[in-house]
C-alpha positions in Angstrom: -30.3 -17.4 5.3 -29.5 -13.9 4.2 -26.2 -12.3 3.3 -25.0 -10.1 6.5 -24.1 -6.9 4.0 -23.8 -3.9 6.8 -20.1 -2.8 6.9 -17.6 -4.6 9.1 -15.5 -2.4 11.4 -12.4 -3.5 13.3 -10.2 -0.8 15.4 -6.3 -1.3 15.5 -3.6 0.7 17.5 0.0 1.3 18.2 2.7 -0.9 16.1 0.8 -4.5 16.5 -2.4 -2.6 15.0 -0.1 -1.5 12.0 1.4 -5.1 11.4 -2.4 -7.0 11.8 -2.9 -4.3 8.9 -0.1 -5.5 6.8 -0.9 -9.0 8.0 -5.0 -8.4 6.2 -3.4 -7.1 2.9 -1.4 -10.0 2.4 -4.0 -12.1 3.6 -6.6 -10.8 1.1 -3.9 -10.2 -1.7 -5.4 -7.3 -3.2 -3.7 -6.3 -7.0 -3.9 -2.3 -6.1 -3.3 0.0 -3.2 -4.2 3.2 -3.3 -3.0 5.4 -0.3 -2.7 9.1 0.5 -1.1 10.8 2.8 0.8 14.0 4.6 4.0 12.6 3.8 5.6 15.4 6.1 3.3 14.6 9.2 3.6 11.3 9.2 7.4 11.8 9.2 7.2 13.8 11.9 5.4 11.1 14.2 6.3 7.2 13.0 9.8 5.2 13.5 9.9 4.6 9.5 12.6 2.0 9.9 10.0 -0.1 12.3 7.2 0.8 9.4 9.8 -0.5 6.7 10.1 -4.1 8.7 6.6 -4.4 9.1 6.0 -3.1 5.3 8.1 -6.7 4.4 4.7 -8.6 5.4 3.0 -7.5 2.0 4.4 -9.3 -1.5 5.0 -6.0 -3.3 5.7 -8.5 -6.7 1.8 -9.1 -6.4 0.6 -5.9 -4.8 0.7 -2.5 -6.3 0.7 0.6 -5.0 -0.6 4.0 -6.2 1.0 7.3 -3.7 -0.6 10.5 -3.7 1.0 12.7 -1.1 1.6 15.9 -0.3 4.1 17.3 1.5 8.1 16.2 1.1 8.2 12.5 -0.2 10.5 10.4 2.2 9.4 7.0 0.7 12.2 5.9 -1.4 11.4 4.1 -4.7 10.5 0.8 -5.5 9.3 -0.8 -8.6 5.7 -1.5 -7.3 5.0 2.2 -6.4 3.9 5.0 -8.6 4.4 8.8 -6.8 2.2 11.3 -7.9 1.7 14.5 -5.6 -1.3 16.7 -4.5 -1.0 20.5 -5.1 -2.9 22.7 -2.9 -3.6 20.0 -0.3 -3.6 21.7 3.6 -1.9 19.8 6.0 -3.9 16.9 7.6 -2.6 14.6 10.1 -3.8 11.3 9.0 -3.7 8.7 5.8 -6.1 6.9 3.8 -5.5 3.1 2.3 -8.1 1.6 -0.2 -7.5 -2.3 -0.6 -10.0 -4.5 -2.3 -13.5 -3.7 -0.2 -11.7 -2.2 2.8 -11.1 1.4 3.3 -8.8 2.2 6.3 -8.3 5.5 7.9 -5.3 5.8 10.1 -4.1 8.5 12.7 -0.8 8.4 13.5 -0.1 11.6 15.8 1.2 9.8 19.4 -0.1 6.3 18.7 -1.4 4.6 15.3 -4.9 4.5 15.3 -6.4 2.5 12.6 -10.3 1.7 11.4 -10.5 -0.9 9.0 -14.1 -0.9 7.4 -15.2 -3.5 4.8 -17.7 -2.8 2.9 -17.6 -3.0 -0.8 -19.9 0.5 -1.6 -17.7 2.4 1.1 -14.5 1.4 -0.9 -16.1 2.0 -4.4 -16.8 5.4 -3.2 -13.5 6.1 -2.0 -12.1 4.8 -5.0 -13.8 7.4 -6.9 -12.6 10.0 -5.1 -9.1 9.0 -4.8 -8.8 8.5 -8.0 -10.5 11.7 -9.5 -7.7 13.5 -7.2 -5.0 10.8 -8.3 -5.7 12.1 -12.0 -5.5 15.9 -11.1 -2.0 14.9 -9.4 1.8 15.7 -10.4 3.2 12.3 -11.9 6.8 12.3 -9.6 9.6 10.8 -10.4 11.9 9.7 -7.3 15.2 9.2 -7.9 16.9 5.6 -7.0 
């Protein structure tokens, strides 16, 4: 038969949607994330210590991650993560992940809303962008 090659779409919400999230990373073991984010609006509406238990899902050793943010950086540092920040980026109230042929757009304001689409030419794309904006970013250091 032929190869099924439209995108796949899944929608997650609340907390449970966040940790079937972490649960596909690990599953799929990707070697890069590439995430970007208001790091001051998603501050304002997540429990980060509930985010930082379900973040324990992934194996960091394996996975990397690349952070572009703007806004104040809350995330502290750890070895897998490299900070850089966007300059001249208006506020926006969401966050974009980039794992291996997925793409996920999240929402966070009230309730985590999360669309997961896998689709290897929709994450390519994104790819491209985030990392022409990833090169045009400030290289941060965070202290320990």
């Amino acid at each position: 038969g032929t190869q099924d090659t439209r995108p796949r779409m899944r929608y997650l919400s609340g907390y449970e949607g966040l940790k079937k999230l972490f649960e596909d990373v690990e599953r799929v073991a990707p070697e890069e994330i590439l995430e970007f984010m208001d790091a001051d609006n998603l501050h304002a509406w997540i429990d980060i210590e509930r985010v930082r238990e379900i973040r324990k899902i992934v194996n960091y050793n394996r996975t990397k991650v690349k952070f572009l943010y703007r806004g104040n950086n809350f995330v502290p540092k750890f070895k897998h993560v490299t900070h850089r920040k966007a300059e001249n980026v208006e506020a926006f109230r969401g966050n974009f992940w980039i794992y291996a042929n997925r793409v996920v757009l999240l929402n966070y304001e009230q309730n985590f809303e999360i669309i997961v689409i896998d689709h290897h030419i929709f994450a390519e794309t994104m790819r491209v962008l985030f990392l022409m904006a990833w090169s045009n970013a400030k290289p941060v250091d965070i202290p320990e």
